[in-house]
N, C-alpha and C positions, 0 to 999 in steps of 0.2 A: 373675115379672118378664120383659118383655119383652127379646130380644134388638134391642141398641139397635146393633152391629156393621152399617154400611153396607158396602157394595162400591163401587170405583169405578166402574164400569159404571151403578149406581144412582144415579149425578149425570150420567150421561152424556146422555140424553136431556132432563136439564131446563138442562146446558150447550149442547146444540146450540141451545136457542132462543132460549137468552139471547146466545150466541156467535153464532148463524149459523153454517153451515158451514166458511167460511173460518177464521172465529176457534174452533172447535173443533178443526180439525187444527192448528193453529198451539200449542192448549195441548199435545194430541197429541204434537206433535213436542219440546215442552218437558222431557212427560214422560216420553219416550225418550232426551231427553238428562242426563237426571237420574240416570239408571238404568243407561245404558252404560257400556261401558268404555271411557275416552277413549282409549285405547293402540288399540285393535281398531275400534273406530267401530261396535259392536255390542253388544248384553246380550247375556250370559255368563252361566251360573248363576253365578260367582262374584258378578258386578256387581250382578247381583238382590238377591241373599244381604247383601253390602255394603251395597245403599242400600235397601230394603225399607222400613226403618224412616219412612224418608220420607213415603213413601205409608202410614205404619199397617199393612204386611204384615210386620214382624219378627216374630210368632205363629207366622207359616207354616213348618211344616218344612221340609227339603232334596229332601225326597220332592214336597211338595206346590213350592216354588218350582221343580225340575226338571222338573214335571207342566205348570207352566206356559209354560217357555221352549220344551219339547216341543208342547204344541199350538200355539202359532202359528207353528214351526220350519214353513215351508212349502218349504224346499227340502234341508230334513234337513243344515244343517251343523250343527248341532247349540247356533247363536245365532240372534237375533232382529237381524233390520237394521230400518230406520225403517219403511221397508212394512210388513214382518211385522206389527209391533209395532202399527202403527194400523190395519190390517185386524183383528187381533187384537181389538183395542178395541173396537173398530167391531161387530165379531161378535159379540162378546159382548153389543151390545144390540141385536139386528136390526132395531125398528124404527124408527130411525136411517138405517136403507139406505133410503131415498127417489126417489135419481136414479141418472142410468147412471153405470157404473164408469168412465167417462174423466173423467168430472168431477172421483170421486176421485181419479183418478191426478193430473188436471191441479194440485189442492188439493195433494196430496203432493208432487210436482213443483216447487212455486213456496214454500213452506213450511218442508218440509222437507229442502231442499236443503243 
């Protein structure tokens, strides 16, 4: 039997083209706000752990959801702010990266503001 377990990253490429890129950071930004902690305006491995289930990741151990907020941690506080989080994304399916990085930041910018 086939493993029938998608990733979200595996929708990710056939949301950018149904989205366009506007409209994929804007779900982006959706599902960062889904995931955070309203109190801190960031994911926390607690807020991960918390809302997981969401997204189909309540499976994931504490190891593996701490593994995750650790790799897109890109300036080691040890949370995810909205960049993180949609670079993150983003990364996870590289080819997706298409145009220059100010466009993304511009998207981020007006989006997820």
């Amino acid at each position: 039997m086939a493993n029938s377990s998608i990733s979200f990253q595996d929708f990710l490429p056939s949301m950018a083209e149904r989205l366009g890129s506007e409209g994929l950071m804007e779900e982006l930004c959706k599902g960062f706000n889904l995931l955070m902690d309203p109190r801190k305006g960031v994911i926390t491995f607690d807020s991960l752990k918390r809302n997981a289930g969401a997204f189909g990741l309540d499976g994931l151990t504490d190891d593996e959801l701490a593994g995750m907020v650790k790799e897109g941690d890109l300036d080691g506080d040890g949370t995810l702010d909205r960049n993180e989080f949609c670079v993150l994304m983003v990364r996870l399916s590289p080819e997706l990266i298409s145009g220059p990085q100010a466009a993304i930041d511009e998207v981020l910018a007006r989006f997820c503001a």
